[in-house]
C-alpha positions as CSV (number, residue, x, y, z in Angstrom):
1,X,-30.4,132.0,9.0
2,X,-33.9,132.9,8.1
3,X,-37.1,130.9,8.4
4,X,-40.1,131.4,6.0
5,X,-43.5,132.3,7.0
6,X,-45.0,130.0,9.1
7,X,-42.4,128.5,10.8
8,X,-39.6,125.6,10.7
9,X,-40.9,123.1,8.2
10,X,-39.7,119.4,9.0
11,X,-39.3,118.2,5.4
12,X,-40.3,114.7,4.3
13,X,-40.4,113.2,8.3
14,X,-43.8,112.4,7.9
15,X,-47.5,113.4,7.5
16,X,-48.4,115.9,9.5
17,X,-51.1,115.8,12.4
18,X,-54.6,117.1,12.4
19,X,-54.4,120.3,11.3
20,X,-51.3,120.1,9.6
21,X,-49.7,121.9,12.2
22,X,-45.8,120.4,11.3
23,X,-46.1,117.9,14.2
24,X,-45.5,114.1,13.0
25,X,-48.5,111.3,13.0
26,X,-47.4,109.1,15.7
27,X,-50.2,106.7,15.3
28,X,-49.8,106.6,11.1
29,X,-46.5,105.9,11.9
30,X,-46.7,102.9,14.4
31,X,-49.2,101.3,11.9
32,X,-46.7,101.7,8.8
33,X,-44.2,99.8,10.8
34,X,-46.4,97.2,12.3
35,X,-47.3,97.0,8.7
36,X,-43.5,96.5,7.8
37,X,-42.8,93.8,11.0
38,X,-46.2,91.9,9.3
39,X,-44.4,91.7,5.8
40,X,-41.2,90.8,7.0
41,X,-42.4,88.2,8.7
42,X,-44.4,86.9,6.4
43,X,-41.3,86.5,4.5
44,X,-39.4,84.7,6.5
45,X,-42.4,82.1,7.4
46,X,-42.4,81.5,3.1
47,X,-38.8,81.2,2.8
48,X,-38.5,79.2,5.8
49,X,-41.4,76.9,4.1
50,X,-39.4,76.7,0.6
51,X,-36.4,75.7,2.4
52,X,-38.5,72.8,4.0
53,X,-39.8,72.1,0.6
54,X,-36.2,72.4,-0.8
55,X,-34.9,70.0,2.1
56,X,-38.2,67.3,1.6
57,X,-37.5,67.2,-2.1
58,X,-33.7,66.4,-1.8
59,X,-35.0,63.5,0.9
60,X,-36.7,61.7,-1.2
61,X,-34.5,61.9,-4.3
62,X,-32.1,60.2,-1.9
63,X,-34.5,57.6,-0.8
64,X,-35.7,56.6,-4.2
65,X,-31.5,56.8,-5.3
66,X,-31.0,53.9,-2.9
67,X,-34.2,52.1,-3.7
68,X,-33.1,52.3,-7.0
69,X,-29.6,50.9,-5.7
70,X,-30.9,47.8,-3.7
71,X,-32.6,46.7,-6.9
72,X,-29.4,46.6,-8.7
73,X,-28.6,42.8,-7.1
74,X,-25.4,41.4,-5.3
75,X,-23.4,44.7,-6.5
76,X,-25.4,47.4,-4.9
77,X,-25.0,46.0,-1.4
78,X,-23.3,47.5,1.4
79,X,-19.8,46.7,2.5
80,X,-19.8,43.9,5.0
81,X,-23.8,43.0,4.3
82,X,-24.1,39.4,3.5
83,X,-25.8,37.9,0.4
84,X,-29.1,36.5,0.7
85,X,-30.0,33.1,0.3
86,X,-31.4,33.1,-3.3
87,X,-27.6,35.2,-3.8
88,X,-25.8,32.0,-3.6
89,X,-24.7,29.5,-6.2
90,X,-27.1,26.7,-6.5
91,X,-24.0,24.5,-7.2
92,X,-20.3,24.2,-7.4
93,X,-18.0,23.1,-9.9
94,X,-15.4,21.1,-7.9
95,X,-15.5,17.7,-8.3
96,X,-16.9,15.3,-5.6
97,X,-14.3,12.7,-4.6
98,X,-16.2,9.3,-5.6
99,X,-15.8,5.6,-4.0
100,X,-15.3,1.9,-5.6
101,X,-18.2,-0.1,-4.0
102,X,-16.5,-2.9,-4.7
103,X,-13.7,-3.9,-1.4
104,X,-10.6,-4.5,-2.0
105,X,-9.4,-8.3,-1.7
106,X,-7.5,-9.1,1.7
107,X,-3.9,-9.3,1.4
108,X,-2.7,-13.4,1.1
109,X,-2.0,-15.0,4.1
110,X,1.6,-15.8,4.3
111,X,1.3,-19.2,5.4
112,X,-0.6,-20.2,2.2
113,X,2.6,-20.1,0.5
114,X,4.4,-22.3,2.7
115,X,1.3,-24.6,3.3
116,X,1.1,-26.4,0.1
117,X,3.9,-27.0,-2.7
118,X,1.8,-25.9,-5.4
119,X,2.2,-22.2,-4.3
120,X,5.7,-22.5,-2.3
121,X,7.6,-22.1,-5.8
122,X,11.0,-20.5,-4.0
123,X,14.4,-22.5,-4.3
124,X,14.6,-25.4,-1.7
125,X,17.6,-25.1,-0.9
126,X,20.2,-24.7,2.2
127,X,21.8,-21.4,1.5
128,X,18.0,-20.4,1.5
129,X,17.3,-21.2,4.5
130,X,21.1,-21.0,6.1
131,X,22.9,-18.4,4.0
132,X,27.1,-17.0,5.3
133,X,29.2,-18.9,7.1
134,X,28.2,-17.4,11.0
135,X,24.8,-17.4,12.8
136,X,24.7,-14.0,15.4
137,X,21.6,-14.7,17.8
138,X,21.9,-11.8,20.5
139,X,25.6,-11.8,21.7
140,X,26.6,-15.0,20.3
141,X,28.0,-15.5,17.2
142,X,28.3,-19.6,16.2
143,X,30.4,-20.5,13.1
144,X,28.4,-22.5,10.3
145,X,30.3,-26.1,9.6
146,X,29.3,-28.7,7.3
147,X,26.2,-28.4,5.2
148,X,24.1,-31.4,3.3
149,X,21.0,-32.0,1.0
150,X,19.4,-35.1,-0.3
151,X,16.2,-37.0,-0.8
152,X,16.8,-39.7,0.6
153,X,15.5,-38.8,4.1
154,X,15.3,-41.9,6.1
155,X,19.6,-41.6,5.4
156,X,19.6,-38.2,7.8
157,X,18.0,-39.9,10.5
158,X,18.7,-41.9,13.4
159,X,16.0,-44.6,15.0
160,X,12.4,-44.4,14.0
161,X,12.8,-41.2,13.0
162,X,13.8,-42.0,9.5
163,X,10.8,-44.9,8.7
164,X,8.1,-42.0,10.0
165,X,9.6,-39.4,7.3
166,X,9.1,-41.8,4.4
167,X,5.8,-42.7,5.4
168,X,4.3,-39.6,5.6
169,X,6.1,-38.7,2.2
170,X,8.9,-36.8,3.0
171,X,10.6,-35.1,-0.7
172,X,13.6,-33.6,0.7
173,X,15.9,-33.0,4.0
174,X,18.7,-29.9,4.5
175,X,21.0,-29.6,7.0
176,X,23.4,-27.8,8.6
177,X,25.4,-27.7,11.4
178,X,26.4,-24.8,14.1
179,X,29.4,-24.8,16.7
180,X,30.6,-22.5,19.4
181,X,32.6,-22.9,22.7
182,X,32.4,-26.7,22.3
183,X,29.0,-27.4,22.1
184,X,27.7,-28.0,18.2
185,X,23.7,-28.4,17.0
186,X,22.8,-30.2,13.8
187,X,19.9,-28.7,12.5
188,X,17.5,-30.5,9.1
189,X,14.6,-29.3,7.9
190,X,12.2,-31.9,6.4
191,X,10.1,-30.6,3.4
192,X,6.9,-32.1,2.4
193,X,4.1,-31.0,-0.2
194,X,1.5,-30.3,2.2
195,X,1.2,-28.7,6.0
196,X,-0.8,-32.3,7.3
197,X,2.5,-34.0,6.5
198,X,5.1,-32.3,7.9
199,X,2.7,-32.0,11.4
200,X,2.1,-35.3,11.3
201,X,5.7,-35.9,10.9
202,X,6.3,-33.9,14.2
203,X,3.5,-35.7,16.1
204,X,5.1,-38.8,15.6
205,X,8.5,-37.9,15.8
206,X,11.0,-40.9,17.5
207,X,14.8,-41.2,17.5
208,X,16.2,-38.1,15.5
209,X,17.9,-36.1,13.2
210,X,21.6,-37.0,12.6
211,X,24.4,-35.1,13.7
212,X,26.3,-33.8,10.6
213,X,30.3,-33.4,11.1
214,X,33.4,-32.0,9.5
215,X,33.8,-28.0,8.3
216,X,36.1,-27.9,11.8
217,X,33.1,-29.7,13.8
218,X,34.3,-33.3,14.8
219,X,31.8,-36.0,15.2
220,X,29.6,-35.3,17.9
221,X,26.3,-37.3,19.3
222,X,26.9,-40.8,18.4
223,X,27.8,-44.0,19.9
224,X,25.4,-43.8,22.5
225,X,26.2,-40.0,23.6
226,X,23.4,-38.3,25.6
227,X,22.5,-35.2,23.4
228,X,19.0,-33.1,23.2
229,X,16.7,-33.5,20.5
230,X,13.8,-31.8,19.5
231,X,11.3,-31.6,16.7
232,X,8.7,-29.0,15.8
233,X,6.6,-28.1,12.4
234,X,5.2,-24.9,10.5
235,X,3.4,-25.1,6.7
236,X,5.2,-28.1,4.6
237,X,7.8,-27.8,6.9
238,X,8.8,-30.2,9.3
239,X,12.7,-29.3,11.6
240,X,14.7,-31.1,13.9
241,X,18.0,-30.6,16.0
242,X,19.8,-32.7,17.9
243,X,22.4,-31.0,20.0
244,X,25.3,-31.8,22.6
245,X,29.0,-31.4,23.4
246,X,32.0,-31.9,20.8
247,X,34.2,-33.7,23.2
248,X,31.4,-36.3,23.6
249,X,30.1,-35.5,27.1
250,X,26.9,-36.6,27.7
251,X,24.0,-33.4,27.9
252,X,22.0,-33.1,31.1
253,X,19.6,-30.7,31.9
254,X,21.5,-28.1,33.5
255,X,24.1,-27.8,30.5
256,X,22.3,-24.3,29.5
257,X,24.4,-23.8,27.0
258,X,23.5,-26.6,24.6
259,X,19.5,-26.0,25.4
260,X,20.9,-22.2,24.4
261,X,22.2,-23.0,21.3
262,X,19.5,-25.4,19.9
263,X,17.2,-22.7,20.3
264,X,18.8,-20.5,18.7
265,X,18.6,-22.4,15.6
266,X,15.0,-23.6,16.1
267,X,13.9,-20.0,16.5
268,X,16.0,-19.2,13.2
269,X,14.4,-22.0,10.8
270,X,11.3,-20.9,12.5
271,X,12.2,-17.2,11.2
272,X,13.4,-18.0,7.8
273,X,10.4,-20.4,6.7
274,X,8.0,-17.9,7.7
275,X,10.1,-15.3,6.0
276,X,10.1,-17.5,2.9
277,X,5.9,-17.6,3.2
278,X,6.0,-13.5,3.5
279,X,8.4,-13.0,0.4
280,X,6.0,-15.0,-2.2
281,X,2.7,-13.5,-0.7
282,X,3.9,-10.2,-1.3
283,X,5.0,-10.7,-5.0
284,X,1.4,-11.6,-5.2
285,X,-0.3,-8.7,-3.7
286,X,1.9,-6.7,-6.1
287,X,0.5,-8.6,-9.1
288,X,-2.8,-8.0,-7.8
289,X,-2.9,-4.4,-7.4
290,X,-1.1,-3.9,-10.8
C-alpha cells in the first residue's frame, strides 16, 4: 500500500484544524452536535405540545357531546338517575274512586214488624209458630200433642185471665201442648194489633191459660190441681203456659222438672216471634237496596 504525497488523508471525517494539517475540529464538532441535541429537542417540546392540543381538542368535543346529551330530556339520562320534578306527569289517568254523600238508611228494626199488625203481614198461625210433631231443647226431646186456634179468647182461659184478654182486645189465641216423662205444658200465644196491648195484657194477667188435652196427653191441671203458670209479652204478642204433672199431682217448687219444661217452651215462643219480626224486616231491607 502506498500513500500519496503529503500523508494519510482522513476522507470526509471532518474539517480540518487550523492549518489544515488532517487533524479533525473538535470544537466545530461539539457545536454541530449541540446544534443537533437543540433541534431534536425542540422537536420533541412541539410534538409534545400538538399532542396536548390533540388531547384538549378531543376533551371538549366530549364535553360539548354530553351537553348536547343532557339537553335531549328524560331519554339522555343516565341509568339509575332519577327524573326531575318538572319530568313527572302533572296527572294520571286512573280513576278516583268517588263517595255517595248521601248515608245509607239503617236497617229496620226487627221488632217493628212484630209491634204493630199493620206491618206483621206473616200467617198467624200454629204450625208458624210450633211447626213437627217434637220440640228438642238441649238433651230433651218433648213430643207435640194436641194443637188449637180460635178467636174467641176468653174460651182458652181459666179465671180472670179470659175477661182481661177481651178487654184489652185480644184477635186471636194458639196453642199447643208439650209432654215428656209425665209432666205436660200447655202453651197459647195471645195476638193483638198493637205491642201496648199485649203488655198490658201481661201486666194484668190473673188465673191462666187452659190446659189443652188429647194427641196422647190426658187431661192435666184441672179440678183444682196445683200447676205453674206464667205469663210474659214481646211486640203484639202476649204467651202463657200453665204446666204440671199428667197423673194429676199437684206442682211444688222443687218439681224441677215441670219449672224445666215450661221454660223450655217460653224461651221457644220467645225465639220464634222474634224470628218472625227478623224474617219480614229483612224482605224489606232487600226491597230497599234493590
Amino acid at each position: 500500500m502506498s500513500f500519496g504525497q503529503g500523508g494519510p488523508s482522513w476522507g470526509p471525517a471532518g474539517p480540518a484544524g487550523p492549518g489544515n494539517n488532517g487533524t479533525p475540529d473538535w470544537e466545530a464538532l461539539a457545536e454541530a452536535s449541540e446544534s443537533r441535541a437543540r433541534r431534536k429537542k425542540w422537536l420533541l417540546i412541539g410534538g409534545g405540545a400538538l399532542a396536548t392540543a390533540a388531547v384538549a381538542a378531543i376533551v371538549a368535543t366530549a364535553v360539548i357531546t354530553a351537553n348536547s346529551n343532557h339537553s335531549d330530556g328524560a331519554a339522555g339520562k343516565h341509568a339509575g338517575e332519577l327524573p326531575s320534578a318538572s319530568a313527572l306527569p302533572s296527572e294520571t289517568t286512573e280513576p278516583e274512586p268517588s263517595f255517595s254523600s248521601v248515608a245509607p238508611p239503617p236497617p229496620p228494626d226487627p221488632k217493628d214488624y212484630i209491634s204493630d199488625a199493620k206491618k206483621d203481614r206473616l200467617p198467624v198461625t200454629v204450625n208458624a209458630f210450633y211447626p213437627g210433631k217434637t220440640l228438642t231443647s238441649g238433651d230433651r226431646v218433648y213430643a207435640k200433642g194436641a194443637t188449637h186456634s180460635t178467636t174467641r179468647c176468653a174460651t182458652t182461659t181459666q179465671g180472670a185471665l179470659g175477661s182481661i184478654l177481651t178487654a184489652n182486645g185480644c184477635d186471636q189465641v194458639i196453642r199447643a201442648t208439650y209432654s215428656r216423662n209425665g209432666v205436660a205444658v200447655t202453651v197459647g200465644i195471645a195476638v193483638f194489633k198493637t205491642e201496648a196491648q199485649a203488655k198490658k195484657t201481661a201486666q194484668q194477667a190473673s188465673g191462666g191459660l187452659a190446659s189443652l188435652s188429647g194427641s196422647g196427653v190426658p187431661v192435666f191441671c184441672r179440678d183444682g190441681a196445683i200447676c205453674r203458670r206464667t205469663a210474659n209479652s214481646y211486640g203484639r204478642y202476649a204467651y202463657f203456659t200453665v204446666g204440671g204433672f199428667t197423673s194429676g199431682k199437684n206442682v211444688t217448687k222443687g218439681d224441677k222438672d215441670v219449672y224445666a219444661t215450661g221454660d223450655d217452651l217460653t224461651n221457644f215462643t220467645f225465639r220464634q216471634i222474634r224470628h218472625r219480626g227478623e224474617v219480614q224486616a229483612s224482605a224489606a231491607a232487600d226491597i230497599t237496596t234493590t
